[in-house]
C-alpha positions as CSV (number, residue, x, y, z in Angstrom):
1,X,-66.2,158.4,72.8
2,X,-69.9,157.8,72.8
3,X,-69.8,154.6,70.9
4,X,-67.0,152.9,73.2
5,X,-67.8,154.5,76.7
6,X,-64.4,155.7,76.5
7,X,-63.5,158.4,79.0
8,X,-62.4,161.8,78.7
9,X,-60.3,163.9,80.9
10,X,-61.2,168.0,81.1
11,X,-58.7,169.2,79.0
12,X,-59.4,166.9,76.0
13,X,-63.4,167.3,76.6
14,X,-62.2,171.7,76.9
15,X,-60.2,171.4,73.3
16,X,-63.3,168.9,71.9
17,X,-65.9,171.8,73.0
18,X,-67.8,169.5,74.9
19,X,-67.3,171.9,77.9
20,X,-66.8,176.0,78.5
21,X,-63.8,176.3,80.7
22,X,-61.5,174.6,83.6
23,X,-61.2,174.9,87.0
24,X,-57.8,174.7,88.9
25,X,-60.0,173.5,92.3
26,X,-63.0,172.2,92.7
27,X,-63.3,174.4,96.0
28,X,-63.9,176.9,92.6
29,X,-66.3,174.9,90.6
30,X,-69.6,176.9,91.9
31,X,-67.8,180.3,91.7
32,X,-67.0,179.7,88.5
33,X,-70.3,178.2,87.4
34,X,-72.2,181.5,88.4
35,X,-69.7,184.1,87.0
36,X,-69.9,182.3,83.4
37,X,-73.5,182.1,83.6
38,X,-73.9,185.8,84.9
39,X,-71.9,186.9,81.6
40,X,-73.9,184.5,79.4
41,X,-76.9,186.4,81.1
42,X,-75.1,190.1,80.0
43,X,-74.6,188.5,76.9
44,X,-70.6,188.9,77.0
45,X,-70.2,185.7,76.4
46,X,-72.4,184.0,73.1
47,X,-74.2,180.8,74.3
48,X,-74.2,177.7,72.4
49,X,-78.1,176.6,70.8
50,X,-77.4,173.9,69.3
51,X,-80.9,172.2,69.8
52,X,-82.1,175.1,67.7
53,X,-79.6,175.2,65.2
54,X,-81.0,175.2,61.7
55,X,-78.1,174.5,60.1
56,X,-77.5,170.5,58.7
57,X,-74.5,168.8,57.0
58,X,-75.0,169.0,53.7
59,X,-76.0,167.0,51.4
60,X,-77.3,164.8,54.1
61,X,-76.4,161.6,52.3
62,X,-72.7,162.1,53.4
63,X,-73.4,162.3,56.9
64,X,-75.8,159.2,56.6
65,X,-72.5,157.6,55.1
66,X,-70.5,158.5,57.8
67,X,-73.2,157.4,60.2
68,X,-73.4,153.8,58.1
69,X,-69.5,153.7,58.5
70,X,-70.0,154.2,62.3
71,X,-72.5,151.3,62.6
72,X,-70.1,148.9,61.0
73,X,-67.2,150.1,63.0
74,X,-69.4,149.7,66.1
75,X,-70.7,145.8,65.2
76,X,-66.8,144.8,64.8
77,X,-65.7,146.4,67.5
78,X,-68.5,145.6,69.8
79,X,-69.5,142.4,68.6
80,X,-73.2,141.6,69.8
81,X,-74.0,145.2,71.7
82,X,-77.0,146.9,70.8
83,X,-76.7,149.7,73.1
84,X,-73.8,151.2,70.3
85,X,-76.4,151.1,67.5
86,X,-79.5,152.9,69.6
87,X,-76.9,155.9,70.3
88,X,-76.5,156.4,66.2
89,X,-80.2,156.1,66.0
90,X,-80.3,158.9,68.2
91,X,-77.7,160.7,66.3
92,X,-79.3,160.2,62.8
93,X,-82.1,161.2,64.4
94,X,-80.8,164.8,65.4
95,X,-78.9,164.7,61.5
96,X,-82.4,163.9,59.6
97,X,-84.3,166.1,61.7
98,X,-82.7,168.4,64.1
99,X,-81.2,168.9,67.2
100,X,-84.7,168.6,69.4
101,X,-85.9,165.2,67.5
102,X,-82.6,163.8,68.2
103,X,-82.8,164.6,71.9
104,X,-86.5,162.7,71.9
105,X,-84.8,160.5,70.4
106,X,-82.0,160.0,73.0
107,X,-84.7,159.2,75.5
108,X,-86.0,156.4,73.7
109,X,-82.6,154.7,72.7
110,X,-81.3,155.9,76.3
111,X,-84.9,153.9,77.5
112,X,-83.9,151.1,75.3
113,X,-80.3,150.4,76.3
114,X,-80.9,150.2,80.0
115,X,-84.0,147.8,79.4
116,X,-81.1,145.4,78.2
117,X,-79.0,142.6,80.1
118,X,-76.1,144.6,79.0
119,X,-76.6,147.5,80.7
120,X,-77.2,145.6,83.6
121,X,-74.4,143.7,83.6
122,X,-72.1,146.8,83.3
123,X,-73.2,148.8,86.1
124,X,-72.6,145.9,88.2
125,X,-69.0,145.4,87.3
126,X,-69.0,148.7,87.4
127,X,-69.7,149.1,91.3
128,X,-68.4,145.5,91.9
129,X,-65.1,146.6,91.0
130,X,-65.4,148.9,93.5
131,X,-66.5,147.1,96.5
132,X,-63.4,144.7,95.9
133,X,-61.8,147.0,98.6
134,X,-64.5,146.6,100.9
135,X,-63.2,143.5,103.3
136,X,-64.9,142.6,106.2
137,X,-63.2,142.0,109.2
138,X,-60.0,143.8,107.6
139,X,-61.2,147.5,106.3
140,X,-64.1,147.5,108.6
141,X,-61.6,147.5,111.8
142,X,-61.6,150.8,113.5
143,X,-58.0,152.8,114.1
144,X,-56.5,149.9,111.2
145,X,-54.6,152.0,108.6
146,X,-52.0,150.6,105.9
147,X,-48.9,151.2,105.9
148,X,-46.6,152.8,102.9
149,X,-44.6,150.3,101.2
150,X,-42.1,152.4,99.9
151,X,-39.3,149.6,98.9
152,X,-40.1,146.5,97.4
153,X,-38.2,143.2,96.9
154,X,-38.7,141.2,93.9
155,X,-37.0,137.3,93.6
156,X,-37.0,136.2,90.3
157,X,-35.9,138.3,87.1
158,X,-38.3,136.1,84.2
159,X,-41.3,137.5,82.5
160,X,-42.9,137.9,85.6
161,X,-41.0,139.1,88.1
162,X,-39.7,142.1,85.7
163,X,-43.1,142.8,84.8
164,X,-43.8,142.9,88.8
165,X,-40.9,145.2,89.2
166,X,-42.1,147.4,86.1
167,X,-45.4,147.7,87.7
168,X,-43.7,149.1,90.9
169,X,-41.6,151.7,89.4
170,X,-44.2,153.6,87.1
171,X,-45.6,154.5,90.8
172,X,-42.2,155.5,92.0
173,X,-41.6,152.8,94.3
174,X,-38.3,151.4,94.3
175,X,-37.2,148.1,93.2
176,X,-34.5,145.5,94.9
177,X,-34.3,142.3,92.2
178,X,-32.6,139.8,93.3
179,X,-31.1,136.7,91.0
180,X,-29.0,133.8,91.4
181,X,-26.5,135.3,89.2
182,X,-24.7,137.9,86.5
183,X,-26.5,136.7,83.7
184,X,-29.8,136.4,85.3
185,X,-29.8,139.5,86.4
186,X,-28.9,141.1,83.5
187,X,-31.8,139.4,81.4
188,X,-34.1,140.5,84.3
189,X,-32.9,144.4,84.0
190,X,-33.0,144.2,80.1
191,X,-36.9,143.0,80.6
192,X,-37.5,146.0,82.7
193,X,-35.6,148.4,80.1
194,X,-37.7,146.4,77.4
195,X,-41.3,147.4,79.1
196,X,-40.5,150.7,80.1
197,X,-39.1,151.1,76.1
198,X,-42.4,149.5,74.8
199,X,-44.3,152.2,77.0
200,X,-42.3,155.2,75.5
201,X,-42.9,153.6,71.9
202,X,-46.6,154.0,72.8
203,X,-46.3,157.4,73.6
204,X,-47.8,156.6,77.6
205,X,-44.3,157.7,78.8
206,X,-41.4,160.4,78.0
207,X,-37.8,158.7,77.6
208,X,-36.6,161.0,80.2
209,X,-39.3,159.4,82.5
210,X,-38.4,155.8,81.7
211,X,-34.9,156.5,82.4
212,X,-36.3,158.1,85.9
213,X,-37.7,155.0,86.4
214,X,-35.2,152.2,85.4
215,X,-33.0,154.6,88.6
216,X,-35.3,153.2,91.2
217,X,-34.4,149.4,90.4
218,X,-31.3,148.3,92.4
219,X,-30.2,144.9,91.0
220,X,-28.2,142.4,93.6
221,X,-27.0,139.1,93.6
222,X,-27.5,138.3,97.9
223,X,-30.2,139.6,100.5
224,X,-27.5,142.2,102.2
225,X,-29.7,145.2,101.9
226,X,-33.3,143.5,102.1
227,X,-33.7,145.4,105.9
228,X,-34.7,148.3,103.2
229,X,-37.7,146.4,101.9
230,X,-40.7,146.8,103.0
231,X,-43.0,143.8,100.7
232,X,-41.1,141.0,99.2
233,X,-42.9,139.5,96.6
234,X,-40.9,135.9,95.4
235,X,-42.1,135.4,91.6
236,X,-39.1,132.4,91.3
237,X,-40.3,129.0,89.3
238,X,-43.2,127.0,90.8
239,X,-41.0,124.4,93.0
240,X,-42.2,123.8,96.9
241,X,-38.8,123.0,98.0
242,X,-37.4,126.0,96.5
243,X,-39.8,128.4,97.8
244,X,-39.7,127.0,101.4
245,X,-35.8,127.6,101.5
246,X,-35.8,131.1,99.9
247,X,-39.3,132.0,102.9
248,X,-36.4,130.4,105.1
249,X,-33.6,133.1,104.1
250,X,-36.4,135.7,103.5
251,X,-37.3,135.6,107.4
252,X,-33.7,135.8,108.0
253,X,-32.7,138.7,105.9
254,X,-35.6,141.3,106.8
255,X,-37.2,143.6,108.9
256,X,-39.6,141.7,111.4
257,X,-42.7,143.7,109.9
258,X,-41.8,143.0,106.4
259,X,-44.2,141.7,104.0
260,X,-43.4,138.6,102.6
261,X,-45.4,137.1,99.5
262,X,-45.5,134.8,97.0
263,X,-46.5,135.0,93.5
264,X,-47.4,131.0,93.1
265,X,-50.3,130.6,90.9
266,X,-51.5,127.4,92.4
267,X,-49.4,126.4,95.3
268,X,-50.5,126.2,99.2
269,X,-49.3,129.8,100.7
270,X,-49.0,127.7,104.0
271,X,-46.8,125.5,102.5
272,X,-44.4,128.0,101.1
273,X,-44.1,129.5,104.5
274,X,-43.7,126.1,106.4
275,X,-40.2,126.1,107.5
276,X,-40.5,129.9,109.0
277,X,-41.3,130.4,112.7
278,X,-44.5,130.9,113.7
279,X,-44.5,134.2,114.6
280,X,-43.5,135.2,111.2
281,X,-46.6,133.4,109.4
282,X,-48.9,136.1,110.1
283,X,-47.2,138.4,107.8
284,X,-46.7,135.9,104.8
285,X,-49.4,136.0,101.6
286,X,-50.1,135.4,98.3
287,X,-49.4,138.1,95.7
288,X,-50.5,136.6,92.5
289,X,-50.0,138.4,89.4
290,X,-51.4,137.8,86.5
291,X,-49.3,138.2,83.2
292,X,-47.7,140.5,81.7
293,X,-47.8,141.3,85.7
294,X,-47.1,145.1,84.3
295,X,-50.3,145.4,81.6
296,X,-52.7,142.7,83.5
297,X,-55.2,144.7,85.6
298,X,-56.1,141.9,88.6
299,X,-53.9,141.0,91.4
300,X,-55.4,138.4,93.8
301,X,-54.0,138.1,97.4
302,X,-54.4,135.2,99.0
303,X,-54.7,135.0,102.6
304,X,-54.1,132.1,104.9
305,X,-56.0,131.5,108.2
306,X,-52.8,132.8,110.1
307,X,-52.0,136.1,107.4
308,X,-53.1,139.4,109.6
309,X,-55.5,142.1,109.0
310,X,-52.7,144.8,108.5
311,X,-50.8,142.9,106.5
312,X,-53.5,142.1,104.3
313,X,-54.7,145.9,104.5
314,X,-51.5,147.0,103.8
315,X,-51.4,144.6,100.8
316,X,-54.6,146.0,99.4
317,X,-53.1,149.7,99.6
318,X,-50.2,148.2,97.8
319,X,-52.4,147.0,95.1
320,X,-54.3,150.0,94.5
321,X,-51.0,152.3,94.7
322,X,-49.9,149.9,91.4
323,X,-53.0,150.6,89.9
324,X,-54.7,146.7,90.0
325,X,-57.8,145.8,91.1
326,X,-57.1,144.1,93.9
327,X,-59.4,140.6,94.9
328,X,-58.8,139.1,98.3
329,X,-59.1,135.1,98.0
330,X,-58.7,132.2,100.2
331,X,-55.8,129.7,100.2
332,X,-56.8,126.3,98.2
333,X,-55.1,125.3,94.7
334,X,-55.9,128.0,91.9
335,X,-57.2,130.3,94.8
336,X,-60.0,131.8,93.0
337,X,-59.3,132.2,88.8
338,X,-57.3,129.4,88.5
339,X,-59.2,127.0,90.3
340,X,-62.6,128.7,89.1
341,X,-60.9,128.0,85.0
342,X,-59.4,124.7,85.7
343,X,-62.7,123.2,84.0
344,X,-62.5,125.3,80.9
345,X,-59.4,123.4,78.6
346,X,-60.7,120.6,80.4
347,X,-64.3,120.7,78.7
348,X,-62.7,122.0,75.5
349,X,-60.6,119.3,75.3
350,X,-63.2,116.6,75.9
351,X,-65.2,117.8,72.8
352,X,-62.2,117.3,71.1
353,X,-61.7,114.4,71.8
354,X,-65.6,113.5,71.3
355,X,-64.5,114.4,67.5
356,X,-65.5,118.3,67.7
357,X,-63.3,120.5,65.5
358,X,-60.8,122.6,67.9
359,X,-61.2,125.4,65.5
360,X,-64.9,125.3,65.5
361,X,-64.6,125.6,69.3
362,X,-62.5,128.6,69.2
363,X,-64.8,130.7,66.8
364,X,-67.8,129.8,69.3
365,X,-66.2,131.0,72.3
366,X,-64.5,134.0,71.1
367,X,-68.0,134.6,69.7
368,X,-69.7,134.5,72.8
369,X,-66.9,137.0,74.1
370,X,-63.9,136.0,75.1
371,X,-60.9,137.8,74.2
372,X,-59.5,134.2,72.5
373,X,-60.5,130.3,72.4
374,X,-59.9,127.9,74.8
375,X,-57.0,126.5,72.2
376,X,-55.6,129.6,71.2
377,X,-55.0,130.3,74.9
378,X,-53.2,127.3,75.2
379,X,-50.6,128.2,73.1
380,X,-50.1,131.3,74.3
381,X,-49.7,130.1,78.3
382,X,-48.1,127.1,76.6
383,X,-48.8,123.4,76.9
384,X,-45.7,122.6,79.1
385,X,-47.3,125.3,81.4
386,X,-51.0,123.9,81.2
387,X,-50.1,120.4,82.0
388,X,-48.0,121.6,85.4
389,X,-50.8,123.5,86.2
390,X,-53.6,121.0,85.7
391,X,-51.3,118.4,87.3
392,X,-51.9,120.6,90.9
393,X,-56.1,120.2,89.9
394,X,-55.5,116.5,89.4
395,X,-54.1,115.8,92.5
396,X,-56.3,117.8,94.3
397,X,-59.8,117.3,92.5
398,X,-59.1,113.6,90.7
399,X,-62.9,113.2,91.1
400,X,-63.9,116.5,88.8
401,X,-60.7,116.5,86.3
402,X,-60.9,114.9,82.9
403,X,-57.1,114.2,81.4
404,X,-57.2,115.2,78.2
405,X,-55.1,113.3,75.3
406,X,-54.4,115.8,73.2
407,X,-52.4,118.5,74.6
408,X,-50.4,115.8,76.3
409,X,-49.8,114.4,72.8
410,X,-48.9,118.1,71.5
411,X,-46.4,118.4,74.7
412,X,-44.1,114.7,74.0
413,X,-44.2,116.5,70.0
414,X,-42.8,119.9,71.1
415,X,-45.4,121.8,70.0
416,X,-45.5,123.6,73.0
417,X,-47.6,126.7,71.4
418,X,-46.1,130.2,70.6
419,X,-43.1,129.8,72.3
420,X,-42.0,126.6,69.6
421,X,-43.9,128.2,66.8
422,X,-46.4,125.8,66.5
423,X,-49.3,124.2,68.7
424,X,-53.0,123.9,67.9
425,X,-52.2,126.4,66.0
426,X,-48.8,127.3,63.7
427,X,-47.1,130.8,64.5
428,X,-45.0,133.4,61.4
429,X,-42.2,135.0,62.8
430,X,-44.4,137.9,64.1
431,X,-46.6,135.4,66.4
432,X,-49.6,135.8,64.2
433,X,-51.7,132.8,64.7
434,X,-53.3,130.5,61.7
435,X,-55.5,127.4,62.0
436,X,-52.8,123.9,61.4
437,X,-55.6,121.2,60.6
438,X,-52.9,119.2,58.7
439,X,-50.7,119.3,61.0
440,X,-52.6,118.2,63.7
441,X,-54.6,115.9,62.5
442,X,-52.6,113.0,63.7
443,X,-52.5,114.4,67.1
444,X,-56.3,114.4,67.1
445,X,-57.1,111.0,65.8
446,X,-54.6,109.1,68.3
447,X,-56.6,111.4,70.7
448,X,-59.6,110.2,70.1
449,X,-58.6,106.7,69.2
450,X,-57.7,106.7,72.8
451,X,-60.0,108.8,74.4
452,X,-63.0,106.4,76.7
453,X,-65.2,107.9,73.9
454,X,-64.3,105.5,71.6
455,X,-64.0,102.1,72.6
456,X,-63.3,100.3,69.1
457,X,-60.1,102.6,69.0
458,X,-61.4,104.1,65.3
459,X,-62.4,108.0,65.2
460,X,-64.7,108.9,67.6
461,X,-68.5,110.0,66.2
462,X,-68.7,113.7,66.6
463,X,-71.7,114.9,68.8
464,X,-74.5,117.2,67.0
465,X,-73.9,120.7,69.5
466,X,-74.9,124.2,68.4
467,X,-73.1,126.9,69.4
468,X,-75.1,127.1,72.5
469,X,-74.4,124.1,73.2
470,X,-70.7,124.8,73.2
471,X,-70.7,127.4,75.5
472,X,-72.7,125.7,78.2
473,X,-70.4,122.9,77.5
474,X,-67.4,124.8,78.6
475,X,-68.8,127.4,80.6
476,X,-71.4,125.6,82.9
477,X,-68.5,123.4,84.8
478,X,-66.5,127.0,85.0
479,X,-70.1,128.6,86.6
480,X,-70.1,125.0,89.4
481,X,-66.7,125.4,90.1
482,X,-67.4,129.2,90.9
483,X,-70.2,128.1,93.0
484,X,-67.9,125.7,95.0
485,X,-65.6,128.6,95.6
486,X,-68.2,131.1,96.8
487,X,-69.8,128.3,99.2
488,X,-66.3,127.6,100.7
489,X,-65.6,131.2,101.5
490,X,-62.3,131.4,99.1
491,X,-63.6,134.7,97.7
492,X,-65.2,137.7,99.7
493,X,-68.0,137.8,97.5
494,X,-69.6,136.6,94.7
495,X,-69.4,139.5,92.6
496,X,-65.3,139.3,93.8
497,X,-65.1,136.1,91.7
498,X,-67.3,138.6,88.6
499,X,-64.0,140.9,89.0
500,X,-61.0,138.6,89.1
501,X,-62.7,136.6,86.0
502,X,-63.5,139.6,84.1
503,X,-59.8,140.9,84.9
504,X,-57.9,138.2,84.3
505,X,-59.3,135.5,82.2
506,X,-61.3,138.0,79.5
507,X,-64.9,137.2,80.7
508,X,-66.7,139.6,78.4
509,X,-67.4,142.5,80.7
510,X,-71.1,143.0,79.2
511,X,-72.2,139.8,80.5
512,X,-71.2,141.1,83.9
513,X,-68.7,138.0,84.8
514,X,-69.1,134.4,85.5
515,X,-71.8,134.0,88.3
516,X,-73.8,137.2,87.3
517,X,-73.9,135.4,83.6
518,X,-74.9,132.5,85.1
519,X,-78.0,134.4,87.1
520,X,-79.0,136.2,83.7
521,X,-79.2,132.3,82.0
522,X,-80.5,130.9,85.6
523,X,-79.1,128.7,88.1
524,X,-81.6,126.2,87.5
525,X,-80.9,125.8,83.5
526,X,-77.2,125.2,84.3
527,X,-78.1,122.7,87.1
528,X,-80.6,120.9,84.9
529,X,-78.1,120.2,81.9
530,X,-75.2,119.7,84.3
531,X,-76.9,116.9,85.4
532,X,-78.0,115.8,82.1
533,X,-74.2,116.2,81.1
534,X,-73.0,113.7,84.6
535,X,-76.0,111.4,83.4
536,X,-74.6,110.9,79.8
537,X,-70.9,110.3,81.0
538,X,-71.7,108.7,83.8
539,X,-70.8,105.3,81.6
540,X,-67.1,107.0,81.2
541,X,-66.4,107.5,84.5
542,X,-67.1,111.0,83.8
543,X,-70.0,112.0,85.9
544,X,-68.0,114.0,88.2
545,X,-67.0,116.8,86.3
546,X,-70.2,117.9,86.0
547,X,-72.6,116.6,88.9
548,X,-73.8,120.1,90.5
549,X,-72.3,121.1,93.8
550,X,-74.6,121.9,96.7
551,X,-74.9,125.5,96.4
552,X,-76.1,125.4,93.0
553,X,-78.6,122.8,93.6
554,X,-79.6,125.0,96.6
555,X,-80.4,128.1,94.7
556,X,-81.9,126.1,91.6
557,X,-84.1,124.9,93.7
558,X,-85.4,128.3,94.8
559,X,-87.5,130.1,92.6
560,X,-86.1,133.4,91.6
561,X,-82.6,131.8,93.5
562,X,-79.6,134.0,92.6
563,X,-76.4,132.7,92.7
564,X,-74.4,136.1,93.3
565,X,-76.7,137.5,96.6
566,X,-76.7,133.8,98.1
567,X,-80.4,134.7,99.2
568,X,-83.2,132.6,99.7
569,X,-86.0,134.0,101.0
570,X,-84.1,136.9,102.3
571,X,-81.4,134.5,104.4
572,X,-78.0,134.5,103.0
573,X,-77.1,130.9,103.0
């Protein structure tokens, strides 16, 4: 508990001792309090010293084992965090020497941890994942209250619309999925079955409470009882066309003050809704999920310029009911994680194809914190996936993309990642992941061969890059393209953007999340080697992808300049 920061609900801290009794109501609580103190008083009831207990584990030697044992556990499990090992210090403190040395010594480890960037970074995820809720202009309205959604409408039976559905009925809302046909729709109740069977496996649910649940989804094959639903989130295959006819038939088929949203990870919300009537525009937005849509904690709703406060209120309420954290962002291409990542692969890639070691890569960045490498997170989304989604950054950002060789190489060989069993990496028959430097080799020297490194068409001459180096490498371009985001309004605020990338793209939560990072190492070190970076590949046609928007230049310029309050000399910009 101590070591991990793990919660614990009364009745597990009542049976662990950590407390004297429980309280039905908190109306109670000060009752209570004073009777159990007034019998400790009468001694009726024996009170615990332990401060001035006498008594030690004996001999000590085994409980400076188990203490050793602890720090070891606590350096795996929290790679890089210090604040673990100053709470055993305190505790071998209290072992060695009793109960009142270890409390001094709480004081100075307790002094310690919150002198650290780690502590600092916490607390503000902490709190910013509780403003997230906080929207002006929509929660600040007075007399504005959701409304329940009580029925919900999913299109689309894959991975992610059953894990949307899932999501829905472990809150007791009820479930309409709608597919094209029999067999669809049996592969998208089967998924549903699958989670809830997964949950009960785990012990988080009873089977009699999974079967409670699978009796709120209704499974149909045509919009005939859709006047039930209250949201409709679409979560069918990323194709414009497709989702404008089924917004079409969805404005058709509903209640007027339906909800009706789209689960695109990168395409225009306006778009989708084109071919709908005006009027209804106000009540369509973007319910992206991230996957599994049922385990992922983030859900970012995307708002248009025509999308109304209620709507969006009610789609916050929604969000919270589901138990996600729930970002609003504006409408562009990615919205806010997507777009904010799209330079992350990219930058991998380019070292790659520079003649950097893919594996190398990955070890860096999972070192600094991240749940997985760049690579290793390609085969898991999938290289058929990456390239559809980078093609919508292309398009829209040419000037700031660099097309990398390799994964389309990967793609034309089938080696799609997971899913094919093999990719940057080569997959058993459990998924478990092992480095393939044979069998990608070839894939990486016609990479490079090609790449506008290497103009003689041989193997390109690695560059010499710590590990430091790395992670500005790939991160710095992430930290710009944040920037651009917060200066065109598509998130709330900054520490918004620290949420959603913490949430859903495994930003290590003790370095606070991408911008507040970036303020710990300083706005004006990643503006000064971005600009070294768009001076060196300037003579590639590269400069682009890294020459520093304005708002970074802005608050690099300003000494003290932070990038998540947007001050300068106490004027938001």
């Amino acid at each position: 508990m101590m070591l991990t920061s793990a919660p614990v609900k009364a009745p597990a801290a009542a049976a662990m001792g950590l407390v004297d009794i429980l309280v039905p109501s908190q109306d109670r609580l000060i009752q209570e309090a004073k009777k159990l103190a007034l019998e400790m008083a009468a001694g009726r009831v024996p009170r615990q010293r332990s401060l001035f207990r006498t008594d030690k584990i004996e001999p000590l030697g085994e409980a400076l084992q188990i203490i050793d044992f602890a720090r070891a556990q606590a350096a795996k499990q929290a790679r890089g965090l210090l604040h673990p090992q100053y709470c055993l210090d305190a505790i071998q403190a209290g072992v060695e020497n009793g109960g009142l040395a270890g409390l001094r010594a709480e004081g100075v480890a307790f002094a310690r941890s919150a002198a650290l960037d780690t502590h600092k970074a916490l607390v503000h995820i902490f709190f910013a994942q509780r403003s997230t809720k906080k929207i002006k202009g929509v929660t600040d309205q007075p007399g504005l209250r959701p409304r329940p959604i009580k029925t919900v409408a999913v299109l689309g039976g894959g991975l992610m619309g059953s894990g949307i559905a899932t999501a829905c009925i472990l809150v007791d809302v009820k479930v309409i999925l709608k597919e094209v046909n029999d067999k669809f729709l049996e592969g998208g109740m089967s998924r549903i079955k699958s989670n809830l069977a997964s949950r009960v496996k785990k012990g988080k649910m009873t089977e009699q409470a999974a079967a409670q649940a699978m009796s709120l989804v209704e499974g149909t094959l045509d919009y005939s009882n859709f006047k039930s639903a209250d949201m409709v989130i679409e979560a069918v295959i990323e194709d414009v066309k497709l989702k404008q006819t089924i917004f079409a038939d969805l404005e058709r088929a509903c209640r007027p003050d339906a909800i009706l949203s789209s689960n695109t990870s990168t395409i225009d919300i306006e778009l989708i809704g084109e071919k709908t009537p005006p009027g209804t525009q106000s009540r369509i937005v973007g319910a992206h999920f991230f996957s599994p849509a049922h385990i992922m904690p983030l859900l970012e709703i995307v708002k248009t310029n025509k999308t109304s406060p209620q709507v969006i209120l009610d789609t916050l309420e929604f969000g919270s009911r589901i138990k996600k954290t729930p970002v609003i962002v504006g409408n562009c291409t990615g919205f806010a994680v997507n777009r904010v990542f799209f330079p992350y692969t990219q930058a991998a890639c380019m070292l790659v194809d520079r003649g950097l070691d893919p594996y190398m890569i990955d070890k860096v960045i999972a070192g600094f914190g991240m749940p997985m490498g760049p690579f290793r997170l390609s085969d898991l989304v999938g290289a058929d996936i990456g390239l559809h989604v980078g093609s919508n950054f292309l398009q829209s950002f040419p000037e700031r993309c660099y097309q990398a060789k390799i994964i389309p190489a990967l793609f034309e060989a089938k080696r799609l990642g997971e899913k094919t069993g093999s990719g940057f990496y080569k997959y058993d028959a459990r998924r478990k992941a092992s480095p393939d430097p044979a069998g990608l080799s070839s894939f990486m020297a016609q990479a490079r061969s090609t790449s506008p490194f290497n103009s003689t068409g041989g193997t390109a001459t690695p560059p010499k890059m710590s590990p430091q180096d790395i992670v500005e490498f790939i991160f710095f371009p992430v930290v710009n393209e944040g920037c651009r985001v917060i200066e065109e309004g598509i998130v709330d605020k900054p520490a918004d953007l620290d949420v959603a990338t913490v949430m859903a793209m495994g930003f290590p939560p003790p370095r606070g999340g991408l911008i507040f990072w970036a303020d710990l190492v300083g706005a004006k070190r990643v503006c000064e080697r971005l600009s070294q970076w768009a001076e060196e590949m300037r003579p590639y046609g590269l400069s682009g992808f890294f020459e520093p928007c304005e708002y970074l230049k802005k608050m690099a310029a300003v000494e003290g300049g932070k990038l998540e309050s947007g001050m300068t000399g106490g004027a938001r910009m």
